[in-house]
C-alpha positions as CSV (number, residue, x, y, z in Angstrom):
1,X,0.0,0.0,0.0
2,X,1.2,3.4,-1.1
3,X,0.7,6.4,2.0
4,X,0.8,9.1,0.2
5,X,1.7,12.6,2.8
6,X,3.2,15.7,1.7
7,X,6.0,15.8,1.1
8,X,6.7,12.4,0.4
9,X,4.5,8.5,-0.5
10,X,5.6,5.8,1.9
11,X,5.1,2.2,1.0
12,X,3.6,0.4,4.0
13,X,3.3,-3.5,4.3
14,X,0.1,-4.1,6.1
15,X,0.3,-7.4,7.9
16,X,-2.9,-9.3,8.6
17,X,-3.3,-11.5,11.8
18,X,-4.2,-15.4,10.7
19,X,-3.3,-16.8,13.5
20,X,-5.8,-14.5,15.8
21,X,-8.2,-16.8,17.9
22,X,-10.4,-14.0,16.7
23,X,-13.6,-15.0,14.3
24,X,-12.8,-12.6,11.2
25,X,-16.1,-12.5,9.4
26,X,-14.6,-11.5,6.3
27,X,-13.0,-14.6,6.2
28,X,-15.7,-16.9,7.0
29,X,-19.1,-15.5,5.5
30,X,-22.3,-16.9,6.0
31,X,-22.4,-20.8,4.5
32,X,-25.4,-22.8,3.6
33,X,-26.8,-24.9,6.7
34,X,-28.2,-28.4,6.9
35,X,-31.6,-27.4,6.9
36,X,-33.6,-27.5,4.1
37,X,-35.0,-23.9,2.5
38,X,-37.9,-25.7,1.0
39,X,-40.0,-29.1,1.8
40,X,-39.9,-31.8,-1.4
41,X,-43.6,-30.8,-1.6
42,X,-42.9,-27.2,-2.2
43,X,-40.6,-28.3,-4.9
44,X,-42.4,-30.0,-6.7
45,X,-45.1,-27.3,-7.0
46,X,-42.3,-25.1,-8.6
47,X,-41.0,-22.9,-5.9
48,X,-37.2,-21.5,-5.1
49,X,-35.5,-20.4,-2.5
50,X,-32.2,-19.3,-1.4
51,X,-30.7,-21.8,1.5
52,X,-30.9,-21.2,4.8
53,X,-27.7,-19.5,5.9
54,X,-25.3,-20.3,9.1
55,X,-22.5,-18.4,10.5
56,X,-19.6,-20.4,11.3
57,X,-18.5,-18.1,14.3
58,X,-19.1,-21.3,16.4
59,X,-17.8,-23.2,14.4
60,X,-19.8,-26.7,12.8
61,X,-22.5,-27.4,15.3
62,X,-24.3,-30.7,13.9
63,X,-27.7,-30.6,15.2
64,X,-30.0,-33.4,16.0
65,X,-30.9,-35.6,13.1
66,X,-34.8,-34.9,11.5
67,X,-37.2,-37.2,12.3
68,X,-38.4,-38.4,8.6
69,X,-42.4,-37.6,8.5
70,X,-43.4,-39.1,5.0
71,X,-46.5,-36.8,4.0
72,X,-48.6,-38.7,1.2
73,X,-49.5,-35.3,-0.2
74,X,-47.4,-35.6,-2.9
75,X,-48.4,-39.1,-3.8
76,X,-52.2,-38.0,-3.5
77,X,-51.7,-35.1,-5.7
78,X,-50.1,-37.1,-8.1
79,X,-52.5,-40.2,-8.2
80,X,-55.4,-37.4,-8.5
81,X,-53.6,-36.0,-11.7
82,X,-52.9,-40.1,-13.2
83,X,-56.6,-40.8,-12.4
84,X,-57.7,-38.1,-15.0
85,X,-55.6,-40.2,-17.7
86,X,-52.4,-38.0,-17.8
87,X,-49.5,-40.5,-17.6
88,X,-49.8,-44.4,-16.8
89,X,-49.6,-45.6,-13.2
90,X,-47.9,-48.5,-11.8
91,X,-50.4,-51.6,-11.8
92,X,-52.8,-49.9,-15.0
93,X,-53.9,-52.1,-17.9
94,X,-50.9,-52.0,-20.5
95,X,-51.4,-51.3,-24.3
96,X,-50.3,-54.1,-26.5
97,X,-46.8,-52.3,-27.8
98,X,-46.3,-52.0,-24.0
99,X,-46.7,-55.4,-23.0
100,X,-44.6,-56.5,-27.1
101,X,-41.6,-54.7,-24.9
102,X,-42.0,-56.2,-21.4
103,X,-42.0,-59.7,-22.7
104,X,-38.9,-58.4,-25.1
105,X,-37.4,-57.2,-21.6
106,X,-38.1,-60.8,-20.3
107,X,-36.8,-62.6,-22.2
108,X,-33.5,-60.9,-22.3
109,X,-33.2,-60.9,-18.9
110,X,-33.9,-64.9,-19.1
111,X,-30.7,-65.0,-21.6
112,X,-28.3,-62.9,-19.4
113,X,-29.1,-65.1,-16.0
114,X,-28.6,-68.6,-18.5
115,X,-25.6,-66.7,-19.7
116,X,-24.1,-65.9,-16.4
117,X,-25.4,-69.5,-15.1
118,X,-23.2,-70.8,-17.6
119,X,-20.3,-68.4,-16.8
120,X,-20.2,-69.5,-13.6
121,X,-19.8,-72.9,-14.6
122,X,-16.8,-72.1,-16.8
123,X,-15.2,-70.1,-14.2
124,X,-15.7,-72.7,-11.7
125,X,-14.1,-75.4,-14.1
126,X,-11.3,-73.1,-14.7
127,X,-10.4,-72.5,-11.7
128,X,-10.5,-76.4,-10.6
129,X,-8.7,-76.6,-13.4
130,X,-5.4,-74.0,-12.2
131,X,-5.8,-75.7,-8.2
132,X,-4.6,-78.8,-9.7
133,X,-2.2,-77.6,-12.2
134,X,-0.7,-75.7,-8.8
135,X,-0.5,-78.8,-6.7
């Protein structure tokens, strides 16, 4: 830094004190806490908001642990909005390309467990296989 007096500038050092037990709060702003700004609920209806902000003066400070309340509100809304034929639930009737594609998905996954079945078997024989070849 450059003190400028007449008749002449000085160039001073200053010297700033990190090792102070004292809480700087230029150093350590505000920080986003562990609560949340907005309920999943609220979320999903479209809202925003900034997080809930903590000083860190203290330090961390975990605090107790939530108790989880599941509300169903969600769920209802959504099985209201499904009811009047917007988007297929889980357990509805299934159109015929639908149920072309599950029995697709069945069978492959009927292939893949043969074909790690008979992986298995391979590796297994393999392996027998090297045991005796190291004895």
């Amino acid at each position: 830094v450059l003190c400028c007096t007449f008749p002449c500038c000085v160039l001073t050092c200053p010297s700033l004190s990190f090792q102070s037990d004292l809480y700087q709060d230029d150093l350590y702003p505000d920080t986003a806490g562990p609560e949340p700004a907005l309920e999943a609920e609220e979320w999903f209806e479209g809202k925003n908001k900034d997080p809930i902000l903590i000083s860190m003066k203290d330090g961390y400070v975990p605090v107790k642990n939530r108790e989880f309340k599941p509300q169903r509100t969600c769920l209802d809304k959504r099985q209201k909005k499904n009811e009047s034929g917007d988007t297929p639930l889980k357990g509805t009737s299934l159109n015929a390309n639908s149920e072309s594609k599950l029995d697709e998905l069945v069978q492959e996954i009927k292939t893949l467990k043969a074909t790690v079945a008979s992986q298995d078997e391979r590796i297994a024989n393999l392996e027998d296989q090297m045991a005796k070849i190291a004895n």
